[in-house]
C-alpha positions as CSV (number, residue, x, y, z in Angstrom):
1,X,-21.4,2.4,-1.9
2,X,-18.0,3.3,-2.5
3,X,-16.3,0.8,-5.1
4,X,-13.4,2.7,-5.5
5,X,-12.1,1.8,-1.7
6,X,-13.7,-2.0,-2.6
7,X,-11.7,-2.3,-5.7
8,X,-8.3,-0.2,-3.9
9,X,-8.5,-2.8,-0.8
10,X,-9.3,-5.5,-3.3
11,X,-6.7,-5.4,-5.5
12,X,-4.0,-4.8,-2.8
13,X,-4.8,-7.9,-1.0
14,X,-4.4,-10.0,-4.5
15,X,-1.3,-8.2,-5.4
16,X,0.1,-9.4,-2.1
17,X,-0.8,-12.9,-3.1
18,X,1.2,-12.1,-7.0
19,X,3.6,-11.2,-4.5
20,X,4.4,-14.4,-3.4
21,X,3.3,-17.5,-5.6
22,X,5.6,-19.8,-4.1
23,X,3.9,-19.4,-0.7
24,X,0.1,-18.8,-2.3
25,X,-0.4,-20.9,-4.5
26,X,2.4,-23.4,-5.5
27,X,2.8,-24.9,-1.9
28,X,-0.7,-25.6,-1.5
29,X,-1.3,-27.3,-4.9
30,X,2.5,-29.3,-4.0
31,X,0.9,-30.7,-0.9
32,X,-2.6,-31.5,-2.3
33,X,-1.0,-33.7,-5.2
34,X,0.9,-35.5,-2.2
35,X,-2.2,-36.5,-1.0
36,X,-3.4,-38.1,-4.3
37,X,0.1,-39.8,-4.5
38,X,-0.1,-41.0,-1.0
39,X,-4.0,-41.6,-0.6
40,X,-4.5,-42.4,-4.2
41,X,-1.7,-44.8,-4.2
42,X,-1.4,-46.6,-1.2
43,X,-4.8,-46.5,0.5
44,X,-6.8,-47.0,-3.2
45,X,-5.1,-50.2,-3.8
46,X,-7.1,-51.1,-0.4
47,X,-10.5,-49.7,-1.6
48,X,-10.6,-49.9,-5.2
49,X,-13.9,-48.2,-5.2
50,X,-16.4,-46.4,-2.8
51,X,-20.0,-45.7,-3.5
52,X,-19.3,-47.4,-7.2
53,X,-17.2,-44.5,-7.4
54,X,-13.1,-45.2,-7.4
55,X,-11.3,-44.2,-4.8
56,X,-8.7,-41.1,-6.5
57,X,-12.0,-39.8,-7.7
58,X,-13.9,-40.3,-4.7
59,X,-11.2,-38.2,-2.5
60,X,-10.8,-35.1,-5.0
61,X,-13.9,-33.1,-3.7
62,X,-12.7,-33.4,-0.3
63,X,-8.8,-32.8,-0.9
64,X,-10.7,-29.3,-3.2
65,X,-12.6,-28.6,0.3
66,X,-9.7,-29.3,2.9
67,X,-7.6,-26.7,1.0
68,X,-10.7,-24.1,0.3
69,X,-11.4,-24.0,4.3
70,X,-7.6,-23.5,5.2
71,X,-6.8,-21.1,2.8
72,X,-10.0,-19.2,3.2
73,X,-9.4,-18.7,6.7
74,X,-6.0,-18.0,6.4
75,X,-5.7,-15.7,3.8
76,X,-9.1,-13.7,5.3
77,X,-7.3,-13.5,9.2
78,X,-3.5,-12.2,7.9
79,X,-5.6,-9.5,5.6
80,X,-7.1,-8.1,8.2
81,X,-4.3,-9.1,11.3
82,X,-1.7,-7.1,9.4
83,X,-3.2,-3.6,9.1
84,X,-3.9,-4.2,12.6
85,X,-0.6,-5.3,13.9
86,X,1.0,-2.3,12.1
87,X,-1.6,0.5,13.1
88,X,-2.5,1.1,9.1
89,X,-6.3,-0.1,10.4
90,X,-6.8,3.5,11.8
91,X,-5.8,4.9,8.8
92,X,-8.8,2.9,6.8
93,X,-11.4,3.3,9.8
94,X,-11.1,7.1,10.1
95,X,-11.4,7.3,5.6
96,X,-14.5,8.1,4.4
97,X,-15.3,4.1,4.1
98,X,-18.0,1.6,5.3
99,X,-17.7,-1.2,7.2
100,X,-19.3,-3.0,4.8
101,X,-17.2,-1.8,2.1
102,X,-14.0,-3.1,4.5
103,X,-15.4,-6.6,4.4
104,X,-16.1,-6.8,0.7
105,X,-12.6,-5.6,0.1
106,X,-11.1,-8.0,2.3
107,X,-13.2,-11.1,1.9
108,X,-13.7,-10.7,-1.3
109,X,-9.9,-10.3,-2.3
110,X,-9.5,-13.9,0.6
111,X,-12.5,-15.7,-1.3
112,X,-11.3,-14.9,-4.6
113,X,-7.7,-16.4,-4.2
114,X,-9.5,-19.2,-2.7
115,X,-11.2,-20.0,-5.3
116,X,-8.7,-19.5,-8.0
117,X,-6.4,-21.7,-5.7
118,X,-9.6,-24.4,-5.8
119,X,-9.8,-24.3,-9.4
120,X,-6.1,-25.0,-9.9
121,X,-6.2,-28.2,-7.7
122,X,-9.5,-29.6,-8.9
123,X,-7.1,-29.2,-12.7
124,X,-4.6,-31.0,-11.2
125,X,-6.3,-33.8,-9.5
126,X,-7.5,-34.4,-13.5
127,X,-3.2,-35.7,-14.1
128,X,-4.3,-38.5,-10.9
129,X,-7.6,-39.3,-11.5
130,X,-10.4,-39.9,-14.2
131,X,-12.3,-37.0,-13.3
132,X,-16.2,-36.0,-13.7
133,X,-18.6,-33.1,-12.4
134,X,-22.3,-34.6,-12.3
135,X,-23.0,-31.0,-11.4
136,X,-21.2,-28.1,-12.6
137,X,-22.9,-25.1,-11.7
138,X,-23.8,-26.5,-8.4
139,X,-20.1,-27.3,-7.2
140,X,-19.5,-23.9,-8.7
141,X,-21.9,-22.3,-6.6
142,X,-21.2,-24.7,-3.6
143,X,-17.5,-23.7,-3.8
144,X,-18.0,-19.8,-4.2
145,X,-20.1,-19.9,-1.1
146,X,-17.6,-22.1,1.5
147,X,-15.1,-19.4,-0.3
148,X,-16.8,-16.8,1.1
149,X,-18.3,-17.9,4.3
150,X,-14.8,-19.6,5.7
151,X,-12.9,-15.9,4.4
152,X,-15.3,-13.9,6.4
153,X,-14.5,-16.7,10.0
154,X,-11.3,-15.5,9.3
155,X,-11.9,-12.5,9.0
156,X,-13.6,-12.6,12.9
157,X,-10.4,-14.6,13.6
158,X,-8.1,-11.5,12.0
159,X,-10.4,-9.2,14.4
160,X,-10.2,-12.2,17.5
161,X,-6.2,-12.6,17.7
162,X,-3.9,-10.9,19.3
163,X,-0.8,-12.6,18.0
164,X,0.3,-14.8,15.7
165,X,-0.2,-17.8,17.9
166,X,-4.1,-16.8,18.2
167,X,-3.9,-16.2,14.2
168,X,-2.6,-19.9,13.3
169,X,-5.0,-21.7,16.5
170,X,-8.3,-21.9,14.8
171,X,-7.2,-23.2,11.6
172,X,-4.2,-25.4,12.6
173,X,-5.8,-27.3,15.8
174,X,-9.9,-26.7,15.5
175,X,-10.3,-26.7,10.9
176,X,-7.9,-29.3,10.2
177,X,-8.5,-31.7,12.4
178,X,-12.2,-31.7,11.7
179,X,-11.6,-31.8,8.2
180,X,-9.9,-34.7,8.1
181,X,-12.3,-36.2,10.8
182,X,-15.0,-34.9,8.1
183,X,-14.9,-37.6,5.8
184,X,-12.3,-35.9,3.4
185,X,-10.9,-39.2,2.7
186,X,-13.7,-41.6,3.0
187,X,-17.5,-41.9,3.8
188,X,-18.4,-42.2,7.0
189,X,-20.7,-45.1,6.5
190,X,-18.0,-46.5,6.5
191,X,-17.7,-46.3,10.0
192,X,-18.9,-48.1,13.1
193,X,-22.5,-47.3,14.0
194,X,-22.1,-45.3,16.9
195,X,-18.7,-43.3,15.2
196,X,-21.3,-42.3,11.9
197,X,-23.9,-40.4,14.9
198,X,-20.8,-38.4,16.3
199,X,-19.7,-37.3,13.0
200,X,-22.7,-35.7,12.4
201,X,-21.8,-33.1,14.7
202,X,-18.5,-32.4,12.8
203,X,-20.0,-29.4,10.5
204,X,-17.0,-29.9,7.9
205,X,-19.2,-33.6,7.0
206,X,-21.8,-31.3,5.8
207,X,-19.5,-29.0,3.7
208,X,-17.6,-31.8,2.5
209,X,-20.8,-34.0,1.8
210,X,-22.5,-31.4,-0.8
211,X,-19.8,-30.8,-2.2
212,X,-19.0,-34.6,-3.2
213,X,-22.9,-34.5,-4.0
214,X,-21.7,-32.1,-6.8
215,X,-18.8,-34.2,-8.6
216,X,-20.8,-37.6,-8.0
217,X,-24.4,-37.3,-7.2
218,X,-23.2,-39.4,-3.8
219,X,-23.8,-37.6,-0.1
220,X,-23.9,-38.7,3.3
221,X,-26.2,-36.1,4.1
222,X,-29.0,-34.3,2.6
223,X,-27.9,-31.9,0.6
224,X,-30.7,-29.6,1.3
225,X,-29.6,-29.8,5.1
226,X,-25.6,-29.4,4.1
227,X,-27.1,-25.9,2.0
228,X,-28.7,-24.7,5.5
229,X,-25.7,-25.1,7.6
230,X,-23.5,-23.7,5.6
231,X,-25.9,-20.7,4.9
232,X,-26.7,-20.4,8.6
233,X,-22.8,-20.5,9.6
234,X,-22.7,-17.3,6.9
235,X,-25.1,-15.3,8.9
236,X,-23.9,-16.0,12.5
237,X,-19.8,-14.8,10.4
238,X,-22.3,-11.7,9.0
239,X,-23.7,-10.7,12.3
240,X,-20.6,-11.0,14.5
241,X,-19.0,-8.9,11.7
242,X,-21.4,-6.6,12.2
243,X,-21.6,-6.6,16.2
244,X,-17.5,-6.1,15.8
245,X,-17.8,-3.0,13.5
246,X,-20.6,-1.8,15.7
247,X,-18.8,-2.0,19.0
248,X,-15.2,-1.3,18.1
249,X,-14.1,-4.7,19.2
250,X,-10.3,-4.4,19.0
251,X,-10.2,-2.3,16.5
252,X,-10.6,0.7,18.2
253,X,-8.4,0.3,21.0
């Protein structure tokens, strides 16, 4: 493998995110605290506690996940929409460099600043809330792996569009909404019978379940069932990556 186009395509894509903290990484943590102010405030005085577990506390692994998704996807889809949209992909297709090594580079530079951007709001949410991880290593892990899975969707989505109004679709009108229809901001036993059986087709309830499992030891769903979806969404993402590569889909034309 050839690490030094890895590392070269890796640390380009994080300098571009050095490159502009404002947009990166301060306006994302600014809106996240909003919702602790706003949720945390107004709705908590409502619902004091949920699961035994209060209510600024309950909502900080979901608030962590809502922002990991979104900037997953869109930090994955711009890295990879802008070499296209400029013509520099043929440059990087025609080196001496694997498609595999193209992915790492790119979803691994998306993932990372992800992460780092997870890490900063789940250090933040500790100035609103009386914060505690049951489960360290397992949030950890769990967070590393939506990183990376949700980076390499939009890296498919990068591939997919073919403008910026294709670029934004996916994660502005399909990821958000289900997000917050995913039990971000409450459990949804606490819904109406028939309302907790259609959430269970919303995939984000899954993500955002095992994750909570991992700060309170409280799930809607098993977590050994939330660990296969996510792991099964990550090898449909790896095989369209690869059928992409494989067939030139819009990237060789």
């Amino acid at each position: 493998m050839n690490m030094h186009a890895v590392r070269a395509i890796y640390h380009f894509e994080m300098a571009r995110t050095w490159r502009t903290p404002l947009q990166s990484i301060l306006s994302p943590v600014i809106s996240t605290s909003l919702y602790f102010v706003v949720f945390g405030a107004a709705i908590g005085q409502r619902f004091a506690e949920v699961d035994g577990v209060s209510y600024g506390a309950f909502i900080v692994p979901g608030v962590i996940m809502l922002s990991l998704l979104t900037q997953s996807i869109m930090n994955a889809s711009f890295g990879i929409y802008f070499p296209r949209f400029t013509g520099t992909i043929y440059e990087l297709l025609s080196a001496p460099v694997s498609p595999l090594e193209i992915v790492l580079g790119y979803v691994g530079a998306a993932a990372t600043k992800s992460v780092i951007l997870g890490l900063i709001i789940l250090a933040t949410s500790a100035f609103f809330v009386d914060l505690r991880i049951a489960h360290p290593v397992w949030m950890l892990a769990l967070l590393l792996l939506t990183a990376f899975t949700f980076s390499l969707f939009g890296f498919i989505i990068g591939i997919w569009a073919d403008g910026f109004e294709k670029l934004q679709t996916i994660p502005l009108l399909i990821v958000t909404p289900l997000a917050f229809l995913g039990g971000t901001f409450y459990s949804i036993h606490m819904l109406p019978s028939p309302w907790q059986t259609i959430s269970l087709f919303n995939p984000v309830v899954y993500l955002v379940s095992a994750f909570r499992w991992s700060f309170h030891e409280r799930s809607d769903v098993s977590l050994a069932i939330s660990v296969a979806i996510i792991c099964g969404f990550l090898v449909l993402c790896l095989a369209t990556v690869w059928w992409m590569f494989r067939t030139g889909y819009r990237l060789k034309n």
